[in-house]
Every structure is written in C-alpha cells, then in structure tokens.
N, C-alpha and C positions, 0 to 999 in steps of 0.2 A: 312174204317176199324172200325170206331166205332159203323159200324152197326152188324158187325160181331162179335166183343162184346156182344153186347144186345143180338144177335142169339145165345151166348152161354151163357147168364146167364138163359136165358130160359130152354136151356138143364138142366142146373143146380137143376131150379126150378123144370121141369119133374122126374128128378132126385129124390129130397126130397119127392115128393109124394107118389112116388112109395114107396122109403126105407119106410115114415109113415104110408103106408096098404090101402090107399084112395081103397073103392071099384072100380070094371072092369069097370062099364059103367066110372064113375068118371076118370078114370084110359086112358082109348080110346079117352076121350072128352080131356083128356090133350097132351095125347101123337097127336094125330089129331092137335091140336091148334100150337103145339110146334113146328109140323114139316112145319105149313103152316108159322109160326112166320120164323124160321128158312128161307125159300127158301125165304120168301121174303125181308128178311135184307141181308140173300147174294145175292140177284138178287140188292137191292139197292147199297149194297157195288159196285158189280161190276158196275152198272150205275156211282157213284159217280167216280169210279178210269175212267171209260172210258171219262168222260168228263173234269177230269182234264187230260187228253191226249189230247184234242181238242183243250186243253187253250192254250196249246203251241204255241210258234206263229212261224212265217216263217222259211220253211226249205230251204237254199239255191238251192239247187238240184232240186225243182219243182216249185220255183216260177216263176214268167211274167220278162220278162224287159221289161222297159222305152224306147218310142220310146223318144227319147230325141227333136227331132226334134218341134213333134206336142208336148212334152210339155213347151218348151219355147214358143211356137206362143197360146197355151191354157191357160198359169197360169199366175200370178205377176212378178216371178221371171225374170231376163232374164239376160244370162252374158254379161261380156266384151268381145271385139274382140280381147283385146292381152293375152295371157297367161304368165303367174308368176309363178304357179306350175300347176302340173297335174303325178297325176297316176291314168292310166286305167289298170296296172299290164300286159300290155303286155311286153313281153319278161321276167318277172317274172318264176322260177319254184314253182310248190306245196312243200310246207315241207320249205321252205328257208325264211329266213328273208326277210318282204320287205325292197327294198337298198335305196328307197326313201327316207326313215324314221330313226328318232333318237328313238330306244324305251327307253324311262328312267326309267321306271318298267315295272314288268309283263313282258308281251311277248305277239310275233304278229308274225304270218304267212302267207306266202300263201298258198290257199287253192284255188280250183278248182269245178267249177260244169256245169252242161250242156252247160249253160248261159257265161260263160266266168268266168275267175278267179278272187280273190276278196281275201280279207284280214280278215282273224280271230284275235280274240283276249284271250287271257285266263292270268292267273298268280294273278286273282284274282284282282287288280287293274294294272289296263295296261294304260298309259299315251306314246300318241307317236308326236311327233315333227316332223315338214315335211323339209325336208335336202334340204334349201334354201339359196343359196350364202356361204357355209360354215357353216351353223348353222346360218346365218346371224339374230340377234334377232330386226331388224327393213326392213324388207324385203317389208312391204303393204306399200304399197301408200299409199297416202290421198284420191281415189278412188277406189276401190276395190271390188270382189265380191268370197265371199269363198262358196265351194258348195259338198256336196258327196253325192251320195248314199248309204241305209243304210236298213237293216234288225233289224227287234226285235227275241230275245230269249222270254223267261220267268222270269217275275220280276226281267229287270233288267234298265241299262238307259244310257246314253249317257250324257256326259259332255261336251262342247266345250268351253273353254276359249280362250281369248285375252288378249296380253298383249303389254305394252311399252317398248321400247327401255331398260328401268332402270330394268327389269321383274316385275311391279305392273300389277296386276290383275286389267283391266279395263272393260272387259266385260265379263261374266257368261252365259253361256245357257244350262240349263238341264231339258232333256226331257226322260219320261217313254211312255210305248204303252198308257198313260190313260194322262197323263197332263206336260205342260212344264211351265218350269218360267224361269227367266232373269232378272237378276242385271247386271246395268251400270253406270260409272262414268261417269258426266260429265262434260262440260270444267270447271265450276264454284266451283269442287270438291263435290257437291251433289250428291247422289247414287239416281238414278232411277229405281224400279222393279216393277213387274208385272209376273200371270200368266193365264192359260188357265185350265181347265179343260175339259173333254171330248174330249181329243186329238186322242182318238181311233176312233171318228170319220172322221175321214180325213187319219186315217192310215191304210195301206192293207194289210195284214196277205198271199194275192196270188201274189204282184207283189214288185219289189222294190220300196221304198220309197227314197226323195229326202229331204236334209235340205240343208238349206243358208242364208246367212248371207250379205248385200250390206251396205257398207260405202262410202257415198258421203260426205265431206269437215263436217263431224259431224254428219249426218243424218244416224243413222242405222238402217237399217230394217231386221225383222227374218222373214222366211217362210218355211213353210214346204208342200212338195208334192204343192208348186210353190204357195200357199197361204199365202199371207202376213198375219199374225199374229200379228206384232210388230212394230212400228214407231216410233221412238226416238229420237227429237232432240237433237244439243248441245252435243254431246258424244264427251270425250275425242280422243283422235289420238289414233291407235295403232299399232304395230310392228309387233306380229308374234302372233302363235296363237299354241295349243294343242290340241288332243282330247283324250278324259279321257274316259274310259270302264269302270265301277263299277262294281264287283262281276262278271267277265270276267272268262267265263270258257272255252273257245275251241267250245259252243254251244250255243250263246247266242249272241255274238256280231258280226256282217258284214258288212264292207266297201267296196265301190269301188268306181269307176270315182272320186275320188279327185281333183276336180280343185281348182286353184287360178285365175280371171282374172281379168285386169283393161279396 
C-alpha cells in the first residue's frame, strides 16, 4: 500500500504542474511519466499484497497427511507400545468442544477437513490440558513419549510446557514456522536452554507436521517432523503437561493425533 501512496503523490505532483502553466510538450512528458509511475507502484502494490497471501502458511483443507507408519520406521522419533493418552478426534463433532481436554483460557474446537478432523484454537491465548485420570497432575511416568500433529497459521507459535506434580514449570518448548528454543530444569536445579534457528526448514507448509517430546529416567529429547533437535541430560521428573496457542485466532493454530505413550 505504500506503493500506492507514492503513485499518488505523483498525481499530486502532475497536478501542480499543470495548475503552474508548465508548457504542452512539458506538460505530455509529465502526464506520460506520471501515468507510467502510477501503473507500476499499483502493479507493485498488487505483487506485494499477492505475496503476502502466499506467506500464509497451511490451510487445513488441502494439505498431505502423514503416513504415520513410514514415518516412525524414517525419523528419530519412535513411540511406546502402551498408550497413556491419545486423541485422534474420532467420534468428536465439528463446532463442539474437545471432551478430552481441560481448556483453561481461550477456546478450542473441532473442526473438520477432507483429511480427518482436528482441533482449532482461538480466544487469543488458548492454554489446554489433556483430561488424564481426573485432571490427574502427575499422570507420566518416568518414561514417556508426548507427540501431536500440528499446522502453522501466520506469525504465530506453539508453547508446550511440562510440569511437576507441585505445578513448577520444569520444561519450556516454543516453536514459530522460523525457530524453536527450550528451557529445562534439571535434577541439580540448574536451567538448561537452547535454540534453533531456521526451523522453516524442516517444516512443510503442504502436509502435516509432527512435534515430540521423549523422557527416559532424566534424559529428554525434542524432535520435530521425527528429527531429533534436542538432548538433555539430568532433567528433572515430570507430571503432566500443556499446550499453549499464542495470538490463537480460529486460523492459525491445528492439532491432531495427540498421543501419550510409555
């Protein structure tokens, strides 16, 4: 739009010429110049808005799934054989709250697309808890592996916390379509962080993406789309866990296959 400005401060300028008496030929050579100034800051403008259409990132309705299979036998990641939690949103309706979930702000529903059904989030900041044993706030083991699938909007990001039994915030992970970091506490009470930049390279704007998270007796590791990122020893225990939407508007954030397994 600010090209489309400058295309009319130039009107502007043809403008005062004229009103000052600037001789014809004078007079053709500006109106000619002004009109060529003009088409091509609104031919830019329009290029500019059309390519922030493109930046947008995945629209649930037409992206890939995950053959889930070939990517646990393909990446780092791989689950357990028992499950602890899981929602794949079957037997869910569209428009209804999911009933797996505690949402403690914001709001979350389901939502529907070619691909199978899946979880939105909006209300601006959305924080939701996964309805394990009653709310039960020490539900993981001491081996464990948390995992979902997940789409990007447009600037915005994903929060996933962990926490202890007492609710201290023991592990951090927040991730945008561009870069992730993580703080962790561990047993000796020293914070441990770390981040990535250029995480848009590993992430796909045509098919769903996968993040996870493995705890073995201290040892946590993060991965996304089945690439270990992150190894940590020494991490404290922890209990149950969150995931947080930032800036959650109904078009921006998408879950599904939530699992928990040991």
């Amino acid at each position: 739009m600010k090209k489309v400005y400058l295309a009319l401060m130039c009107v502007a300028g043809f403008t005062m010429l004229t009103a000052c008496g600037g001789s014809k030929p004078e007079k053709d050579a500006a109106e000619k110049e002004n009109q060529e100034a003009v088409e091509e800051n609104v031919q830019a403008s329009e290029n500019e808005d059309a390519q922030e259409a493109t930046d947008v990132w995945s629209d649930p309705q037409s992206v890939e799934e995950l053959d889930m299979n070939a990517f646990y036998e393909a990446g780092d990641f791989k689950p357990g054989a028992t499950v602890i939690f899981e929602d794949n949103q079957a037997g869910e309706k569209a428009g209804e709250l999911p009933s797996k979930w505690d949402v403690k702000s914001g709001s979350a529903e389901i939502a529907e697309a070619p691909g199978g059904k899946f979880i939105t989030m909006s209300g601006g900041d959305s924080h939701l808890f996964p309805m394990v044993n009653n709310g039960s706030k020490a539900f993981l083991p001491e081996k464990f592996m948390t995992e979902f699938q997940f789409l990007f909007g447009k600037d915005v990001w994903y929060h996933v916390v962990f926490f202890d039994a007492e609710e201290n915030e023991v592990v951090s992970v927040n991730f945008l379509p561009t870069t992730i970091d993580w703080n962790a506490q561990k047993k000796d009470e020293d914070w441990v962080n770390g981040n990535l930049d250029e995480l848009d390279r590993s992430i796909s704007k045509k098919k769903w993406n996968h993040f996870a998270v493995s705890y073995d007796s201290g040892n946590l590791k993060i991965f996304i789309n089945g690439k270990r990122l992150a190894n940590l020893p020494n991490i404290k225990p922890v209990g149950h866990f969150l995931i947080n939407a930032q800036d959650a508007d109904g078009k921006s954030h998408y879950l599904k296959n939530i699992r928990v397994t040991k």
